[in-house]
CHARMM internal coordinates of N, CA and C (Angstrom, degrees):
IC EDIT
DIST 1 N 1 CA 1.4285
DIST 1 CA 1 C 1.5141
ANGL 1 N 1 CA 1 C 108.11
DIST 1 C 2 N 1.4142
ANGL 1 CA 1 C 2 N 106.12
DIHE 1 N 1 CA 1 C 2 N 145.85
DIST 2 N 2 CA 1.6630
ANGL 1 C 2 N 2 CA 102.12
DIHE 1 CA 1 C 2 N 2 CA -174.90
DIST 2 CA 2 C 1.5930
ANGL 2 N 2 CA 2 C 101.52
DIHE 1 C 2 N 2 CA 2 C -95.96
DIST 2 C 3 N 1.2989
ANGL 2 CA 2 C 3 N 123.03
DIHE 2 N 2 CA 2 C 3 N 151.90
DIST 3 N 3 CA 1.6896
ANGL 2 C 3 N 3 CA 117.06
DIHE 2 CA 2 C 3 N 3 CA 173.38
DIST 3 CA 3 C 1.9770
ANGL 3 N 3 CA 3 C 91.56
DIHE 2 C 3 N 3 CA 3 C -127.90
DIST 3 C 4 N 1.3227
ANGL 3 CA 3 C 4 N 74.06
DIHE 3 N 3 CA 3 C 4 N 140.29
DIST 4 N 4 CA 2.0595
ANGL 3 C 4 N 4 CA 72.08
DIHE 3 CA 3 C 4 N 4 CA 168.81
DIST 4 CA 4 C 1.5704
ANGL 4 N 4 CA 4 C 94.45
DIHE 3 C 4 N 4 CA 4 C -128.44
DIST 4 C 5 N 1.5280
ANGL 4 CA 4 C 5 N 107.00
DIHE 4 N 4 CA 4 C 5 N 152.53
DIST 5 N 5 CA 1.3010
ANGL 4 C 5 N 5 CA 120.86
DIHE 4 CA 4 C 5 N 5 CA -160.07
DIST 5 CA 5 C 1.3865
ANGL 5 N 5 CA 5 C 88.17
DIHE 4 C 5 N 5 CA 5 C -120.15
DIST 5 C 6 N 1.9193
ANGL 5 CA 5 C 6 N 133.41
DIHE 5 N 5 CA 5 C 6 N 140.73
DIST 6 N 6 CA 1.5520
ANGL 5 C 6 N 6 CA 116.74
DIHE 5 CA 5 C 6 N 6 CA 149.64
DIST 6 CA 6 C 1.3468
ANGL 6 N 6 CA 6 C 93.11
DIHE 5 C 6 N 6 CA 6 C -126.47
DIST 6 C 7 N 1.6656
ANGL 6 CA 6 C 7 N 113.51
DIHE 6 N 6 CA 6 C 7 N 134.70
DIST 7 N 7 CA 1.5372
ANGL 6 C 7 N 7 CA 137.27
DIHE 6 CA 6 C 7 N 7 CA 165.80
DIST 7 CA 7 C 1.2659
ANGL 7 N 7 CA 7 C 121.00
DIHE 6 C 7 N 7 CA 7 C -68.34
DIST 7 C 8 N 1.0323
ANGL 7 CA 7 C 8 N 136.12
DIHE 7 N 7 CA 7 C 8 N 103.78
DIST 8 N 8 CA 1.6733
ANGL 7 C 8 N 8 CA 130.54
DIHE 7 CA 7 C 8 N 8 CA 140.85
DIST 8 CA 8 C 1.5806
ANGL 8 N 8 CA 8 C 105.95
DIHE 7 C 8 N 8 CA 8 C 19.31
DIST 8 C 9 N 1.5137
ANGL 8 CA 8 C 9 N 126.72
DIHE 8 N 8 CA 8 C 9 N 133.43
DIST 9 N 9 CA 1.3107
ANGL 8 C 9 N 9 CA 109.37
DIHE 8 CA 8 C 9 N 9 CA 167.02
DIST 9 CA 9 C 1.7582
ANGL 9 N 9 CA 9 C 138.04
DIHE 8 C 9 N 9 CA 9 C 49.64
DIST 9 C 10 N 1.2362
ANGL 9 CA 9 C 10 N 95.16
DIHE 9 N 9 CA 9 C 10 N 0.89
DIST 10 N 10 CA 1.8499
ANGL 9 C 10 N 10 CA 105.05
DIHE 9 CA 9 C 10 N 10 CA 171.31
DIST 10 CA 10 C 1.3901
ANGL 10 N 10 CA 10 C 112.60
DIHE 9 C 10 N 10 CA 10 C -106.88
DIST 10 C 11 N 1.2460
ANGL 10 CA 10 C 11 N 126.07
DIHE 10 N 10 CA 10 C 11 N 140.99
DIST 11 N 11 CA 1.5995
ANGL 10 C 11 N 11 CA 123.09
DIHE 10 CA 10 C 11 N 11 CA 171.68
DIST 11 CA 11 C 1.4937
ANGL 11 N 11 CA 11 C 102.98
DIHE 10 C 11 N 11 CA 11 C -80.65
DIST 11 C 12 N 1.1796
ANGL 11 CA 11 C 12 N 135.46
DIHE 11 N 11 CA 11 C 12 N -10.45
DIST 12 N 12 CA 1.2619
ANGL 11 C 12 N 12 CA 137.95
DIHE 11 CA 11 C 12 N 12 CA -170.68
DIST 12 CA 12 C 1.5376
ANGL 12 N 12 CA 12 C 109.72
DIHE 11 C 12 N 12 CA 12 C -126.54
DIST 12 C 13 N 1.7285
ANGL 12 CA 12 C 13 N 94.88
DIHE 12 N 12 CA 12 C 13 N 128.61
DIST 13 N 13 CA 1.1140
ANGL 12 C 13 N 13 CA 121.25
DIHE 12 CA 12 C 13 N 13 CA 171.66
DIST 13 CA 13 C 1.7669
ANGL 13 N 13 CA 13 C 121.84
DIHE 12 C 13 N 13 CA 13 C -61.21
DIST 13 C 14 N 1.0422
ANGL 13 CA 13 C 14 N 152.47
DIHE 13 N 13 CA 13 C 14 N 173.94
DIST 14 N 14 CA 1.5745
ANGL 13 C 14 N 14 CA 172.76
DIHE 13 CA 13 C 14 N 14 CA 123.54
DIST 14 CA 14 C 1.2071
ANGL 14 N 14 CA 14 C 114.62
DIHE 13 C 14 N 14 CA 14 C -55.60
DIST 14 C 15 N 1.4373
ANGL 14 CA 14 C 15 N 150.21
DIHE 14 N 14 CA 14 C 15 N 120.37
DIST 15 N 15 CA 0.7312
ANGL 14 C 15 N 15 CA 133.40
DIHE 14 CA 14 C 15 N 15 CA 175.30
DIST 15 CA 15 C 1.8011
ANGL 15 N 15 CA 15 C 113.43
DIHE 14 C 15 N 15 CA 15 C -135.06
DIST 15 C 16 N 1.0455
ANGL 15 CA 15 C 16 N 134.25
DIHE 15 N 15 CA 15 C 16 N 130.35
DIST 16 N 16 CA 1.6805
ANGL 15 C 16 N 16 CA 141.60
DIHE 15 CA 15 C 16 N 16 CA -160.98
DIST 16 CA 16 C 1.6326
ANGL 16 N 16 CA 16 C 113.14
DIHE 15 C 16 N 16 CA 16 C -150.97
DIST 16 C 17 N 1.5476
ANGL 16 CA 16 C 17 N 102.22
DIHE 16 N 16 CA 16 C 17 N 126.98
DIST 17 N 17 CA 1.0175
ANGL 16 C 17 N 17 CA 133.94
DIHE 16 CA 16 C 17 N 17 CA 177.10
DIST 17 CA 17 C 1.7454
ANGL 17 N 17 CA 17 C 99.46
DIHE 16 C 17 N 17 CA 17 C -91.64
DIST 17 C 18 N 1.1928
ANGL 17 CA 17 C 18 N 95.13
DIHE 17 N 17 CA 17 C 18 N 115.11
DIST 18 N 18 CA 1.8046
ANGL 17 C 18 N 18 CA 93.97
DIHE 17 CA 17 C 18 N 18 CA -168.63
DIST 18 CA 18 C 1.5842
ANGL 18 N 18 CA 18 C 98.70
DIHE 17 C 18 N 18 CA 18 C -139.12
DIST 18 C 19 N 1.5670
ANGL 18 CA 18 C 19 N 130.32
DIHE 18 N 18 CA 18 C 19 N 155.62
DIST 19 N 19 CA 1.1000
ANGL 18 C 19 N 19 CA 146.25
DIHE 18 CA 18 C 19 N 19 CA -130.47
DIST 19 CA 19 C 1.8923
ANGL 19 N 19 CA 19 C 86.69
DIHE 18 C 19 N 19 CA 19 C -142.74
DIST 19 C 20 N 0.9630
ANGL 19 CA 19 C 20 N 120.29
DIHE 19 N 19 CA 19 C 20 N -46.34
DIST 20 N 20 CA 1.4637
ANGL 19 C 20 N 20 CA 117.18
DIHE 19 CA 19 C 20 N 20 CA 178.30
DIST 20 CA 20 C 1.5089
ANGL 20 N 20 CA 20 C 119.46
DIHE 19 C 20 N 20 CA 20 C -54.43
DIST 20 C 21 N 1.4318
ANGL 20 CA 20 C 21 N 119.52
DIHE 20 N 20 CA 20 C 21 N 170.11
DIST 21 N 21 CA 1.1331
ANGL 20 C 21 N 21 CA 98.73
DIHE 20 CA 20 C 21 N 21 CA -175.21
DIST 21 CA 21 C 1.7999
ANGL 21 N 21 CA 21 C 127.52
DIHE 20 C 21 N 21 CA 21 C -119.89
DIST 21 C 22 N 1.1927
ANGL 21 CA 21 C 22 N 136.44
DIHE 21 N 21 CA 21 C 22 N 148.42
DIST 22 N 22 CA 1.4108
ANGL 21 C 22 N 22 CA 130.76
DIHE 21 CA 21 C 22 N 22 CA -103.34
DIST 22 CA 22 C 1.5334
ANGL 22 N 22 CA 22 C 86.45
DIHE 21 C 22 N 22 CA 22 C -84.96
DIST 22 C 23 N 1.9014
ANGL 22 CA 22 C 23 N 129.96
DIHE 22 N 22 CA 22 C 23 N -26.02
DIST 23 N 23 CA 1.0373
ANGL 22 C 23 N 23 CA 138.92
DIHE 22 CA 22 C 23 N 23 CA 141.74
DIST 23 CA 23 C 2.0526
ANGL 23 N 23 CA 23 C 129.70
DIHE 22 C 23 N 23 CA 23 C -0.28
DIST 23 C 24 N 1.4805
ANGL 23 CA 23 C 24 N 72.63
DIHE 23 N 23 CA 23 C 24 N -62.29
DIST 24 N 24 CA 1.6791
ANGL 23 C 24 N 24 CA 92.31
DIHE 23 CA 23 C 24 N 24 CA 178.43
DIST 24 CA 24 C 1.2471
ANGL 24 N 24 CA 24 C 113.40
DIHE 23 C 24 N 24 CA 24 C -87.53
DIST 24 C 25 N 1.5786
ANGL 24 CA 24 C 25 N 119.44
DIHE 24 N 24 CA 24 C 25 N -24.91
DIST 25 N 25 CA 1.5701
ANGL 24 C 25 N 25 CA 120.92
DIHE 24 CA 24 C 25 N 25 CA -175.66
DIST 25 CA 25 C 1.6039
ANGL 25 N 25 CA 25 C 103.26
DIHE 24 C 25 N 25 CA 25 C -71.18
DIST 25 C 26 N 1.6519
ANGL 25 CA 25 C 26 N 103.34
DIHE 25 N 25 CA 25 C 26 N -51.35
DIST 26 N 26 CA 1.7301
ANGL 25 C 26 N 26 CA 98.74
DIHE 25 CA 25 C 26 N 26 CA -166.99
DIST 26 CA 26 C 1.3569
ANGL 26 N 26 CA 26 C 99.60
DIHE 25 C 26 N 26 CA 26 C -71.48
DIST 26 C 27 N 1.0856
ANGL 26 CA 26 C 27 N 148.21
DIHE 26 N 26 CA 26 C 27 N -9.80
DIST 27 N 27 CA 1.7183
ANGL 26 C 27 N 27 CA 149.80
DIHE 26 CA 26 C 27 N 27 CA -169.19
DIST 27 CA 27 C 1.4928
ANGL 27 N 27 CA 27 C 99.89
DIHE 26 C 27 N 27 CA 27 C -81.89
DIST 27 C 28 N 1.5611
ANGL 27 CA 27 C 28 N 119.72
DIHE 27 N 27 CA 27 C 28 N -53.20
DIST 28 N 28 CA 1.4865
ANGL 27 C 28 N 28 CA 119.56
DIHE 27 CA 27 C 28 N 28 CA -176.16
DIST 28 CA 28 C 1.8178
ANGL 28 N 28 CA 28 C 101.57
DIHE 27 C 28 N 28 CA 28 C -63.59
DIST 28 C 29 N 1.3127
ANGL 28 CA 28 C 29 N 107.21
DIHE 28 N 28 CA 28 C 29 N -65.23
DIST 29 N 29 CA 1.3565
ANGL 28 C 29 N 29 CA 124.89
DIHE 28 CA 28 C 29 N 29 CA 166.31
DIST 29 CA 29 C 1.9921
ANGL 29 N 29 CA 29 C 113.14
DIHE 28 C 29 N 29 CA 29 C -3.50
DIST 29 C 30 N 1.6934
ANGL 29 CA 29 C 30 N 74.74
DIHE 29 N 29 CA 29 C 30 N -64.56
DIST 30 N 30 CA 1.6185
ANGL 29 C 30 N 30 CA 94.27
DIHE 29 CA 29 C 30 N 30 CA -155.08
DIST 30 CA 30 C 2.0744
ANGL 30 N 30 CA 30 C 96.97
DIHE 29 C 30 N 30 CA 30 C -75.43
DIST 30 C 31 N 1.3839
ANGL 30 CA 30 C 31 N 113.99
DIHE 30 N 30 CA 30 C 31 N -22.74
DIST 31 N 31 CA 1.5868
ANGL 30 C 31 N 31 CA 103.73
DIHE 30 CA 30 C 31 N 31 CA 145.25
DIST 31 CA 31 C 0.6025
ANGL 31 N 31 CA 31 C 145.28
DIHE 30 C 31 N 31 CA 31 C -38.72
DIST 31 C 32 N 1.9182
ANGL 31 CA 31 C 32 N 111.45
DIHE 31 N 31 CA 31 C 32 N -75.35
DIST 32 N 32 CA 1.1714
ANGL 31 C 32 N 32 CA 132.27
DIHE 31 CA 31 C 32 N 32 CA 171.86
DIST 32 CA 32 C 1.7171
ANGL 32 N 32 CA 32 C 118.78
DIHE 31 C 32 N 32 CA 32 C -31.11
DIST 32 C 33 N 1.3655
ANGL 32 CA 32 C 33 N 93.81
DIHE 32 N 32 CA 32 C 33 N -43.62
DIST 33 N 33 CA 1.6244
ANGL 32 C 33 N 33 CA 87.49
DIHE 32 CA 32 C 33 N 33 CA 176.73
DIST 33 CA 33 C 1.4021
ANGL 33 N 33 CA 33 C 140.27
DIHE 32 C 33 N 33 CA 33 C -91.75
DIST 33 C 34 N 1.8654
ANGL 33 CA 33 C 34 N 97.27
DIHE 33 N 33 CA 33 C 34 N -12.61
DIST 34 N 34 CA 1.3922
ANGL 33 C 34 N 34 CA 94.67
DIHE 33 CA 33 C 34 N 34 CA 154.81
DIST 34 CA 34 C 1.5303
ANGL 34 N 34 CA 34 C 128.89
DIHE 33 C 34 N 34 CA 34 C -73.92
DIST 34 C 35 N 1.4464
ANGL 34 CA 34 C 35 N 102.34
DIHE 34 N 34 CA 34 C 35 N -41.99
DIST 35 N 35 CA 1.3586
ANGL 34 C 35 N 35 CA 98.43
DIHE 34 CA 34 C 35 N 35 CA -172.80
DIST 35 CA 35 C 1.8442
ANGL 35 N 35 CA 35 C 119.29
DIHE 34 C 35 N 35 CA 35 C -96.18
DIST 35 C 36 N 1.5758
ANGL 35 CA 35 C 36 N 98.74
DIHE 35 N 35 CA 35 C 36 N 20.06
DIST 36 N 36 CA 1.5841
ANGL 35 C 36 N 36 CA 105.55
DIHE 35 CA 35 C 36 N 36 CA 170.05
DIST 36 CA 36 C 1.3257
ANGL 36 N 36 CA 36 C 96.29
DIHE 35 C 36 N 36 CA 36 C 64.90
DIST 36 C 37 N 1.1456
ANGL 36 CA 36 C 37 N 153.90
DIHE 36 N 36 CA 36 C 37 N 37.73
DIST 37 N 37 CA 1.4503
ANGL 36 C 37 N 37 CA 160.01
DIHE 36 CA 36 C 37 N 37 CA -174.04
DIST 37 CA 37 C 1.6582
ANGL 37 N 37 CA 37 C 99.14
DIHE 36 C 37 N 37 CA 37 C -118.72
DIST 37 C 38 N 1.8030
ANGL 37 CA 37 C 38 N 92.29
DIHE 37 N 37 CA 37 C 38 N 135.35
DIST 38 N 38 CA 1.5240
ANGL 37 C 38 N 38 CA 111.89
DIHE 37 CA 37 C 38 N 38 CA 174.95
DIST 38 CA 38 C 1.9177
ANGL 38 N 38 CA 38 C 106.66
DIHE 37 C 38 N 38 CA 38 C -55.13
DIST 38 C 39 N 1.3416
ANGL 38 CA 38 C 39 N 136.06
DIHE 38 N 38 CA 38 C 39 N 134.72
DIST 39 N 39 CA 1.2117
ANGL 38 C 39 N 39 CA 155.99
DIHE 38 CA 38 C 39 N 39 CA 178.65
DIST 39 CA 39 C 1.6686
ANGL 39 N 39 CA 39 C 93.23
DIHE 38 C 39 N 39 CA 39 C -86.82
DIST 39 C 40 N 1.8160
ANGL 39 CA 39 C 40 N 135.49
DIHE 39 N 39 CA 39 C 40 N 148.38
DIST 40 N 40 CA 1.0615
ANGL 39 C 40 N 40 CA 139.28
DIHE 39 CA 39 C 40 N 40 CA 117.97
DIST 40 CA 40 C 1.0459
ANGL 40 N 40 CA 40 C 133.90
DIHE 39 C 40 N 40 CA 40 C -118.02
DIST 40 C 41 N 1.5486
ANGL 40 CA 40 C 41 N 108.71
DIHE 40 N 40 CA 40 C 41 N 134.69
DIST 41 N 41 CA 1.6924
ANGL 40 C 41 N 41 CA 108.18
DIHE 40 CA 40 C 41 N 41 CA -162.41
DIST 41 CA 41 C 1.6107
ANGL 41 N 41 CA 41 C 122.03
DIHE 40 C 41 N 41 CA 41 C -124.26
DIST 41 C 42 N 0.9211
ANGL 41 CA 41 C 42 N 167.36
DIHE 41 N 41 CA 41 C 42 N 98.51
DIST 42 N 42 CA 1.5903
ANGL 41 C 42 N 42 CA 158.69
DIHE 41 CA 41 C 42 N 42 CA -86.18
DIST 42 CA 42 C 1.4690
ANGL 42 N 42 CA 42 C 95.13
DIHE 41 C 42 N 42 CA 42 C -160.82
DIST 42 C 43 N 1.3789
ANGL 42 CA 42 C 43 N 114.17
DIHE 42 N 42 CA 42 C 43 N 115.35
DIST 43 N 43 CA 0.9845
ANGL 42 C 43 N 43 CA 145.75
DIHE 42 CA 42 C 43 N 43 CA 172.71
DIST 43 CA 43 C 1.6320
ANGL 43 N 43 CA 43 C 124.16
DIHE 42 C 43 N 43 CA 43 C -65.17
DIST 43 C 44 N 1.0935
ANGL 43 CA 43 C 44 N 114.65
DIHE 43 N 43 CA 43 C 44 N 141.74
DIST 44 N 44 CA 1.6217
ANGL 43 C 44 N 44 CA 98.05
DIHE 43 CA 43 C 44 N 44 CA -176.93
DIST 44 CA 44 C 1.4444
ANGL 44 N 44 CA 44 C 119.76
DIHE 43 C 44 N 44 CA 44 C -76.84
DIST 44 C 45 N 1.4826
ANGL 44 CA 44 C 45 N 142.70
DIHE 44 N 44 CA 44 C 45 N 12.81
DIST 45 N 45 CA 1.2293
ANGL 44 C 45 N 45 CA 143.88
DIHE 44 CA 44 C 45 N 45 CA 130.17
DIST 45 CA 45 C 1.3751
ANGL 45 N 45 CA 45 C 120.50
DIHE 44 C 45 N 45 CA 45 C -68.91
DIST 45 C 46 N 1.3087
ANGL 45 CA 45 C 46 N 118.73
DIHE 45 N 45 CA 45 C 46 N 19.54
DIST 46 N 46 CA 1.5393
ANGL 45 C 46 N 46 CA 130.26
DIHE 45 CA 45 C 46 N 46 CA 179.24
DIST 46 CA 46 C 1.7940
ANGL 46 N 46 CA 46 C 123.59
DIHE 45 C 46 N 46 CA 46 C 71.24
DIST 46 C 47 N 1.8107
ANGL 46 CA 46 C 47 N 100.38
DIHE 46 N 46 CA 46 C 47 N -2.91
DIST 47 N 47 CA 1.5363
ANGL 46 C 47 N 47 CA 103.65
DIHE 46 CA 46 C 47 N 47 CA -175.51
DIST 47 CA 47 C 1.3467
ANGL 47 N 47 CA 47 C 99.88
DIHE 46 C 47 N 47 CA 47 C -78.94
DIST 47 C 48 N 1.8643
ANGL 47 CA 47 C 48 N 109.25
DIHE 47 N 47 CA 47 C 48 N 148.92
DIST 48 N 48 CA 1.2066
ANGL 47 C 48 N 48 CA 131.68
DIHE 47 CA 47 C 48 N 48 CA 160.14
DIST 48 CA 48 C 1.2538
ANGL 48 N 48 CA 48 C 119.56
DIHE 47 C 48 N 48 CA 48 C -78.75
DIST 48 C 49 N 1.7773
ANGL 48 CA 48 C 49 N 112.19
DIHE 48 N 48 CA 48 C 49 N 132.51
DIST 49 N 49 CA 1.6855
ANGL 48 C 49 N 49 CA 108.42
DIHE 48 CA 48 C 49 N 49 CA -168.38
DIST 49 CA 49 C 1.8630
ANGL 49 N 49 CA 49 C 80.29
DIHE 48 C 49 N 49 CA 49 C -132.89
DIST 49 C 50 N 1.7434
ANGL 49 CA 49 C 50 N 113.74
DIHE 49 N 49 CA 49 C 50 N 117.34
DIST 50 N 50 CA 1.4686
ANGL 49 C 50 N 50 CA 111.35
DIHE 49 CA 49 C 50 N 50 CA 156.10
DIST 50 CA 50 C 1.3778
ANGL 50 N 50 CA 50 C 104.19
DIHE 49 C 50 N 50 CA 50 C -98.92
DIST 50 C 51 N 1.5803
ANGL 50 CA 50 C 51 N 113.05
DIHE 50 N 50 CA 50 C 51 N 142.31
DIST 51 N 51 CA 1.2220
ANGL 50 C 51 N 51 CA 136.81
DIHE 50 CA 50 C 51 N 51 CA 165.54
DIST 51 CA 51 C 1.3257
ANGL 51 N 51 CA 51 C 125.31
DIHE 50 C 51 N 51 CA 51 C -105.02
DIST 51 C 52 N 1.4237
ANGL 51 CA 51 C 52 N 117.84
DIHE 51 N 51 CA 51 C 52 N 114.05
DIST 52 N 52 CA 1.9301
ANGL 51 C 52 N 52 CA 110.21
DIHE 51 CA 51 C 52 N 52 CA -174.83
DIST 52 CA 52 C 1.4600
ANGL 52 N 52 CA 52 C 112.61
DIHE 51 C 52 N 52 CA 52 C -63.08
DIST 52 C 53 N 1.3017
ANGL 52 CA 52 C 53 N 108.77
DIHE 52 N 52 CA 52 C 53 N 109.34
DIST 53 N 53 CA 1.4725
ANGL 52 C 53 N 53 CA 110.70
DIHE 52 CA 52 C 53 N 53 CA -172.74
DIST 53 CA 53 C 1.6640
ANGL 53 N 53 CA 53 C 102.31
DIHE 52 C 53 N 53 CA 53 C -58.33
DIST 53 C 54 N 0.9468
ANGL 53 CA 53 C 54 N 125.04
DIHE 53 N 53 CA 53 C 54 N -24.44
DIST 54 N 54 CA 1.9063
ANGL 53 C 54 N 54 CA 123.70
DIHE 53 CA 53 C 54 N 54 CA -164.36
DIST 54 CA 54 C 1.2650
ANGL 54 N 54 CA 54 C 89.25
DIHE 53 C 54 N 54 CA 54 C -77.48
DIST 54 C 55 N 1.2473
ANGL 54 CA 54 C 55 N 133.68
DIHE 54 N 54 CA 54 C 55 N -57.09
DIST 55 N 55 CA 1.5919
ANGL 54 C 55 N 55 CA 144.95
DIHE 54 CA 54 C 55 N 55 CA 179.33
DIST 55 CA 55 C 1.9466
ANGL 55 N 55 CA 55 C 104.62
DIHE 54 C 55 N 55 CA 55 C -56.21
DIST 55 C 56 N 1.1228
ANGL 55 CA 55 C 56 N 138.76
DIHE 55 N 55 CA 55 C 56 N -22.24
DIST 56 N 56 CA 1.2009
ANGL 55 C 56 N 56 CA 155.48
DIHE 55 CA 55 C 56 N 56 CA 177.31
DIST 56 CA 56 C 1.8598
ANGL 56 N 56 CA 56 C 107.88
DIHE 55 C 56 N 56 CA 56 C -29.66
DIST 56 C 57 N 1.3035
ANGL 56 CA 56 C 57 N 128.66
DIHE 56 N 56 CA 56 C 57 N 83.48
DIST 57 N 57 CA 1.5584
ANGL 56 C 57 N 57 CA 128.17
DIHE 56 CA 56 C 57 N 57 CA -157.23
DIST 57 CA 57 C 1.6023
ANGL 57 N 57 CA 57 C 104.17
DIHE 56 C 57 N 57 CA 57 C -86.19
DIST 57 C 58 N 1.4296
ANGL 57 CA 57 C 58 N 102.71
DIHE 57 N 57 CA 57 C 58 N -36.96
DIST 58 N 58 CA 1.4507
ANGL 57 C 58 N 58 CA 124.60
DIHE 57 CA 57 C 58 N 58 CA -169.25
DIST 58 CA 58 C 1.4030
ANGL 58 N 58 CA 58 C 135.40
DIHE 57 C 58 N 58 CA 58 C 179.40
DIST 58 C 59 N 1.4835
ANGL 58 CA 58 C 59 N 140.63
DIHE 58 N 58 CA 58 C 59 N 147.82
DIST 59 N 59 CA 1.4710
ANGL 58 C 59 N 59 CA 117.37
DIHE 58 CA 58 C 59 N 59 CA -159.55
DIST 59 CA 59 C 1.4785
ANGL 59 N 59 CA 59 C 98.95
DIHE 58 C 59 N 59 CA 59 C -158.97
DIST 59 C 60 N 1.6111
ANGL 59 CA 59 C 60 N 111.23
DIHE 59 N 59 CA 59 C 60 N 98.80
DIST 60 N 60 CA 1.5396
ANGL 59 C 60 N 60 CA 113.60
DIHE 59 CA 59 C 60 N 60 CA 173.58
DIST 60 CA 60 C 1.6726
ANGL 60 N 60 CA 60 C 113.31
DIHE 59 C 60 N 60 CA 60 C -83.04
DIST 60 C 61 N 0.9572
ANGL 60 CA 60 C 61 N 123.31
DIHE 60 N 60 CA 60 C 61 N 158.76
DIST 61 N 61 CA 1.5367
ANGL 60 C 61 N 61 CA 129.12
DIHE 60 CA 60 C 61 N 61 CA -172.01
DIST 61 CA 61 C 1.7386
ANGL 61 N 61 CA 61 C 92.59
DIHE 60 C 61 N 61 CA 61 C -164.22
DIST 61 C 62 N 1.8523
ANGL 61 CA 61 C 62 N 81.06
DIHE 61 N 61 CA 61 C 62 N 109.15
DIST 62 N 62 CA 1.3790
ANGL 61 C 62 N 62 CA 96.18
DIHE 61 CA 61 C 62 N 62 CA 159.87
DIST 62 CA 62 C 1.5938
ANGL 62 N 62 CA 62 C 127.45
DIHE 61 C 62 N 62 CA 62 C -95.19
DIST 62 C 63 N 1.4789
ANGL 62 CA 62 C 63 N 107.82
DIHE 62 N 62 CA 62 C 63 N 150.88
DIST 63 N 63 CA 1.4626
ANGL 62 C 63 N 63 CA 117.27
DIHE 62 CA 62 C 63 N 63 CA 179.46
DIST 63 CA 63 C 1.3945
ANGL 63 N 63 CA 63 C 120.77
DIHE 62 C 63 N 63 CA 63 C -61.78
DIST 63 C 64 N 1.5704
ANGL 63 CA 63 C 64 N 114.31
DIHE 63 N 63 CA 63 C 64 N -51.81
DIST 64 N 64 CA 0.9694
ANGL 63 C 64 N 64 CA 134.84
DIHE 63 CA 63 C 64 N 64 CA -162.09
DIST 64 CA 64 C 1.5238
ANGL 64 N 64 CA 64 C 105.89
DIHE 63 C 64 N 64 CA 64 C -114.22
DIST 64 C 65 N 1.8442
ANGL 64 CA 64 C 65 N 117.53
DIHE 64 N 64 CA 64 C 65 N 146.92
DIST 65 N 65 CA 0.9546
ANGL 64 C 65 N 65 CA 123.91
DIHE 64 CA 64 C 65 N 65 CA -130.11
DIST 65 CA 65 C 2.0135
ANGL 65 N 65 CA 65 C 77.08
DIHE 64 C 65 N 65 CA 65 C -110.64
DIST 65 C 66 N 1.7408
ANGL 65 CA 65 C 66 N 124.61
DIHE 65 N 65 CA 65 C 66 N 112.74
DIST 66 N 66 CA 1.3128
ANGL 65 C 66 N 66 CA 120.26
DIHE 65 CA 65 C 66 N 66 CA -174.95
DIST 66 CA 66 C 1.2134
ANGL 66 N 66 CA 66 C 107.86
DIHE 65 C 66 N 66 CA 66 C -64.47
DIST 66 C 67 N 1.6067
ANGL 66 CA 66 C 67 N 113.32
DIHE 66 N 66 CA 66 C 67 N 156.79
DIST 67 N 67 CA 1.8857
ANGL 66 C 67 N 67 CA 134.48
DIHE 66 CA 66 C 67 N 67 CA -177.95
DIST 67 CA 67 C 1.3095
ANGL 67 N 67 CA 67 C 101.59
DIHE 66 C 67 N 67 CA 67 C -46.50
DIST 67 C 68 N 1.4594
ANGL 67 CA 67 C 68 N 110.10
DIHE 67 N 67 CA 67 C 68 N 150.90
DIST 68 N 68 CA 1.6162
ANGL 67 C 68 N 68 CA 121.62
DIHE 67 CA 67 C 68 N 68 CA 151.13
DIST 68 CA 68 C 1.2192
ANGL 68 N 68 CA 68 C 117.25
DIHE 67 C 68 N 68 CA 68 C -83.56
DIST 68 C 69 N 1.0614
ANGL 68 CA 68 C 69 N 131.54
DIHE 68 N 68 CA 68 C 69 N -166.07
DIST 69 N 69 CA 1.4388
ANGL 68 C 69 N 69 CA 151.82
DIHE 68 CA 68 C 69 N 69 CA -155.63
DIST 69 CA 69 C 1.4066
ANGL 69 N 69 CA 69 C 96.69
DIHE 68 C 69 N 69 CA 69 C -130.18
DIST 69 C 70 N 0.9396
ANGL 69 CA 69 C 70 N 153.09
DIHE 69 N 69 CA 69 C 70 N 160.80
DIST 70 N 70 CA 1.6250
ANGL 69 C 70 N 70 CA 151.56
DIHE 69 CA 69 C 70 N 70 CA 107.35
DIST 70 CA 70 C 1.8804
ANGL 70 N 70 CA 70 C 112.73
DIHE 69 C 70 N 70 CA 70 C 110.47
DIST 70 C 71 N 1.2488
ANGL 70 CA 70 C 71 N 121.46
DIHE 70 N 70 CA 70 C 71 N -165.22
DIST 71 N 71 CA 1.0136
ANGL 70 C 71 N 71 CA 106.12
DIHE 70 CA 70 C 71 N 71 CA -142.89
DIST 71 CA 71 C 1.8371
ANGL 71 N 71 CA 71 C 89.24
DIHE 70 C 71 N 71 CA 71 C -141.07
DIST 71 C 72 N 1.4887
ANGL 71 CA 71 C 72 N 103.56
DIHE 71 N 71 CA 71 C 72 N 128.86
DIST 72 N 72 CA 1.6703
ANGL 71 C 72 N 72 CA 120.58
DIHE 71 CA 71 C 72 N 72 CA -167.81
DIST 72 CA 72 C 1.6366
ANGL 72 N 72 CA 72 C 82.53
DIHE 71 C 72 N 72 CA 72 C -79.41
DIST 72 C 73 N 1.3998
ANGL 72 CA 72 C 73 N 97.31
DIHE 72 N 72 CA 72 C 73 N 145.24
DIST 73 N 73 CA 1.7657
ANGL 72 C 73 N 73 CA 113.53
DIHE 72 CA 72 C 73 N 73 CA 162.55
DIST 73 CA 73 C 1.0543
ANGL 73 N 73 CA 73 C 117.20
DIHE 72 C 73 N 73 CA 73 C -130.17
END
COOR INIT
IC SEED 1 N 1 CA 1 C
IC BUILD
């Protein structure tokens, strides 16, 4: 599932390919922003991405996992 993150004050979005499920993303999410608390979210190449929940602008979470490019052999 893709999640896009927008920051407070950044022209640029976050963007994560994440394996968890979108359930658990908006639940941490939906903390982070009450209680202004740092978010961590783990990517499906295993990297860690924290997000300042106080800084928290906006947060799409898709269902469905978007097309590839190119051609299976």
């Amino acid at each position: 599932m893709e999640i896009r993150i927008g920051i407070q004050h950044s022209p640029r979005e976050i963007v994560i390919e994440s394996e968890e499920s979108s359930e658990d993303v908006l639940s941490s999410l939906a903390s982070a922003v009450q209680d202004g608390s740092p978010v961590t979210l783990r990517d499906t190449k295993g990297r860690l991405v924290l997000v300042p929940g106080a800084k928290l602008a906006y947060a799409e979470v898709s269902t469905e996992e978007p097309r590839r490019v190119g051609f299976l052999g």
